[in-house]
N, C-alpha and C positions, 0 to 999 in steps of 0.2 A: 482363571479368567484370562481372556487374550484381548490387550487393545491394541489396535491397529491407529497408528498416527496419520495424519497425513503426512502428504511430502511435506519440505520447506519451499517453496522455490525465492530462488536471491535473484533479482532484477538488478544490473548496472545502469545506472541515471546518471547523468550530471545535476550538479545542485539547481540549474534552472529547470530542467526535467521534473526536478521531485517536488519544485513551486508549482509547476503548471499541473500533476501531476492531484497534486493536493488541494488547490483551489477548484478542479473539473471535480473532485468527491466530495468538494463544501459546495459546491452546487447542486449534485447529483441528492445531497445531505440535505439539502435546506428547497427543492423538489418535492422531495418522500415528506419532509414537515409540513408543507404547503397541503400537501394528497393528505395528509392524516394517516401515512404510514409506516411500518416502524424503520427506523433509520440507527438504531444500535451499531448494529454491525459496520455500517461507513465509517462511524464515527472510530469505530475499533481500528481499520483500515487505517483513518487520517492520519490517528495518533503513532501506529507504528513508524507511516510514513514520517512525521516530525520527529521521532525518536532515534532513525535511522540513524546508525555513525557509520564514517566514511570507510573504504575498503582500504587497505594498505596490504602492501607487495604487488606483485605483476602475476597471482596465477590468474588469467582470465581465459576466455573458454567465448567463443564467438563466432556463431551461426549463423551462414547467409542463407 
């Protein structure tokens, strides 16, 4: 059998980024509750986002 992952992709935020970041998905969250629709996967979303730990060293990589 062959499974295929998805990518990861890693997002650099500042810590006020990943508030505004997370409260626009408890909104987006509490939305889909209001419509009677399923809101699972937001909530999977938030939690990563609150679980997030900080990056340490300088490799960064930064696209205009």
């Amino acid at each position: 059998m062959s499974y295929h992952k998805e990518p990861v992709v890693v997002i650099k935020v500042t810590d006020i980024e990943r508030r505004i970041i997370i409260n626009a998905l408890t909104e987006l969250r509490n939305h889909q509750i209001r419509q009677n629709k399923n809101y699972d996967f937001i909530e999977t979303i938030i939690g990563k986002a609150a679980c997030a730990s900080p990056v340490k060293g300088r490799l960064t990589y930064e696209e205009r």
